[in-house]
C-alpha positions as MATLAB code, in Angstrom:
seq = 'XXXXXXXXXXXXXXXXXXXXXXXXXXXXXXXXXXXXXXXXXXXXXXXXXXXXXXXXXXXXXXXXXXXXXXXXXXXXXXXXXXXXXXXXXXXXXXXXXXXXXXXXXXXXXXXXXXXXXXXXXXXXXXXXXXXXXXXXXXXXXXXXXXXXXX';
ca = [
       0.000    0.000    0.000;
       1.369    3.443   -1.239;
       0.994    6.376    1.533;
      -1.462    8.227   -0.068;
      -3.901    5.658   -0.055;
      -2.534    4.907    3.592;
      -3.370    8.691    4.492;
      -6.918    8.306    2.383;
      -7.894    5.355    5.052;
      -6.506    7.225    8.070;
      -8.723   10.226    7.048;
     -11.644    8.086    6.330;
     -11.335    6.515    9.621;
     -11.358    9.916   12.137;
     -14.288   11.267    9.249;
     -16.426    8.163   10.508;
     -15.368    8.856   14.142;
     -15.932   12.357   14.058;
     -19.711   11.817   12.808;
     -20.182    9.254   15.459;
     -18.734    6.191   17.718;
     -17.751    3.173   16.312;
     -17.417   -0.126   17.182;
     -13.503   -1.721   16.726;
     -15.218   -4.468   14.523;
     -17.049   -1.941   12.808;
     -14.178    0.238   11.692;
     -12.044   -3.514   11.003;
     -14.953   -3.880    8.395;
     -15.579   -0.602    6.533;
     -11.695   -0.359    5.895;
     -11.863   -4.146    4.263;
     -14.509   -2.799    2.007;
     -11.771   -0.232    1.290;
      -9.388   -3.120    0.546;
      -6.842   -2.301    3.144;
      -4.194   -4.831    4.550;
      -5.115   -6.410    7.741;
      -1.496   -5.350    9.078;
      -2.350   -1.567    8.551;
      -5.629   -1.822    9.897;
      -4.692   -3.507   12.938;
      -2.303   -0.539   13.518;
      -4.471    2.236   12.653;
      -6.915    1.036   15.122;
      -4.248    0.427   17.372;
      -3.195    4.145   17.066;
      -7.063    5.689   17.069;
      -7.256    3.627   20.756;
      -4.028    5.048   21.857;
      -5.393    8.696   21.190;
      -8.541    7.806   22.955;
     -10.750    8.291   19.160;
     -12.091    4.508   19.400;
     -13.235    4.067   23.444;
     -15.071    0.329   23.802;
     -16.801    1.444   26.801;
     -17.939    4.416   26.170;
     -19.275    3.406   22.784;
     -21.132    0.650   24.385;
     -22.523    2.933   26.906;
     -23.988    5.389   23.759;
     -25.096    1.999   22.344;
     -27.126    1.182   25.351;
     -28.129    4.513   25.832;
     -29.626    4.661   22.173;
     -31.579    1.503   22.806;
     -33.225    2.638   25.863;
     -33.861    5.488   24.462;
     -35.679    3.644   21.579;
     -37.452    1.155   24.341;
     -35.857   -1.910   23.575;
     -35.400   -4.458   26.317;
     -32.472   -6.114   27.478;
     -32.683   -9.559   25.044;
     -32.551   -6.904   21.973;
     -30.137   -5.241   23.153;
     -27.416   -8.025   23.979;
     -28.641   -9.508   20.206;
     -27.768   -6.617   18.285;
     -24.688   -5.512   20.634;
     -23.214   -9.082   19.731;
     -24.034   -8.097   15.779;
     -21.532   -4.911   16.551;
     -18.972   -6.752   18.049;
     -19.320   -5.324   21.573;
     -17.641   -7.530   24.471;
     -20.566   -9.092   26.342;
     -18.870   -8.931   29.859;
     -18.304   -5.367   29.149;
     -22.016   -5.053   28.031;
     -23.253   -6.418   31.277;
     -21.473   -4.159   33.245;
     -22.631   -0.706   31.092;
     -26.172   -2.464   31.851;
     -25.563   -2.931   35.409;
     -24.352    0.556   35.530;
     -27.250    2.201   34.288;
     -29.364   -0.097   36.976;
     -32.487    0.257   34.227;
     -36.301   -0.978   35.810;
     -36.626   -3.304   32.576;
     -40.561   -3.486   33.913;
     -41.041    0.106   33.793;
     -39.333    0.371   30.122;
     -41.685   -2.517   29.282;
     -44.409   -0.564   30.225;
     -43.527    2.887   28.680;
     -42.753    0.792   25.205;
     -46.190   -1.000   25.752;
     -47.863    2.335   26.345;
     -46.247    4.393   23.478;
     -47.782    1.774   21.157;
     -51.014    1.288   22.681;
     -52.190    4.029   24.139;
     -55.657    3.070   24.320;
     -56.826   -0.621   25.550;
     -60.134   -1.884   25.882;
     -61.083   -3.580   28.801;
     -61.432   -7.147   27.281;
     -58.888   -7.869   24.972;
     -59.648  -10.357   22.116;
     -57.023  -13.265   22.636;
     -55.635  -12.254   18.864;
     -55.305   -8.611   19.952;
     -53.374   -9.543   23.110;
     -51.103  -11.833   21.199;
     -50.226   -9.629   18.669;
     -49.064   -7.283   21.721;
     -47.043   -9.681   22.953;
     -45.039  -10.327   19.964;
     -44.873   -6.826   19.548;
     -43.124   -6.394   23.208;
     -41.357   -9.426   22.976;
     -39.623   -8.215   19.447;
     -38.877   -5.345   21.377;
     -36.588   -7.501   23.671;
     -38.780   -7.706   26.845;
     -39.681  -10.998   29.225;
     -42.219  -12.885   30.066;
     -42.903  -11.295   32.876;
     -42.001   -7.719   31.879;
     -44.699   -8.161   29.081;
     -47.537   -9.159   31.410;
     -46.216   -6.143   34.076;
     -46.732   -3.614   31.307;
     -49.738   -5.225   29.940;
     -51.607   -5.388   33.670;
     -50.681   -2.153   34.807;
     -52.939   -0.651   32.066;
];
C-alpha cells in the first residue's frame, strides 16, 4: 500500500469517528470494504485507541443509551450488541451501571404503542401485543407487568 492511499484510510477513519462512535469491529470492516491490509488496519486502530478516538466502553454505553432510548429491552439489546462486536462482559457491566427498571421500560414501550386498551382484549389482539413487546426484547414477565398495569 502506497501512503497516499494509507493517508486516504486514516482520514476516512477519524471522518467516521468524528460523525459518530464506532465499534472496533465496525471500523475492522468498513476499511476491508476499502481493501486495506489487515497489518495496517490492525495498527491504525491500534493508534485511534491510543489517542482515545475509538473508546469500547464508552461506545457501548452510547449503544445502550440509544436503545433505551428507543425502548428496547435487554434480550434486543445483547442480540444486536453481539451483531456490533461489543464484548458481552463489558455489556453487562454498562447495563448494570445504568441499573435500568426493565418493567417500567416494558411498560412505557407498551404504552407508546397502545395508548388506548379496551377492557377485554380479544385473545388475537393480546397476542399480537405480545409479539410486539417481545420483538422489542422484553420478558415474560415484563410483558404481562406492562400489559396489567394498564
Amino acid at each position: 500500500m502506497d501512503d497516499t492511499l494509507k493517508q486516504k484510510l486514516k482520514n476516512y477513519v477519524l471522518w467516521l469517528l468524528g460523525r459518530q462512535e464506532h465499534s472496533r469491529r465496525e471500523l475492522t470492516q468498513k476499511l476491508q470494504q476499502r481493501e486495506a491490509t489487515d497489518e495496517f488496519i490492525e495498527n491504525l486502530l491500534d493508534w485511534c485507541e491510543k489517542h482515545n478516538f475509538i473508546n469500547e466502553q464508552r461506545y457501548c454505553e452510547g449503544f445502550v443509551r440509544k436503545h433505551i432510548f428507543k425502548c428496547h429491552g435487554l434480550k434486543r439489546i445483547q442480540s444486536e450488541a453481539m451483531s456490533k462486536g461489543i464484548n458481552r462482559a463489558l455489556l453487562e457491566t454498562v447495563v448494570e451501571e445504568l441499573e435500568i427498571d426493565w418493567f417500567e421500560l416494558a411498560q412505557e414501550a407498551y404504552n407508546k404503542k397502545y395508548s388506548t386498551t379496551p377492557a377485554n382484549l380479544e385473545y388475537k389482539e393480546k397476542a399480537k401485543r405480545v409479539r410486539y413487546l417481545m420483538y422489542r426484547g422484553f420478558s415474560y414477565d415484563q410483558i404481562n407487568f406492562a400489559m396489567q398495569a394498564q
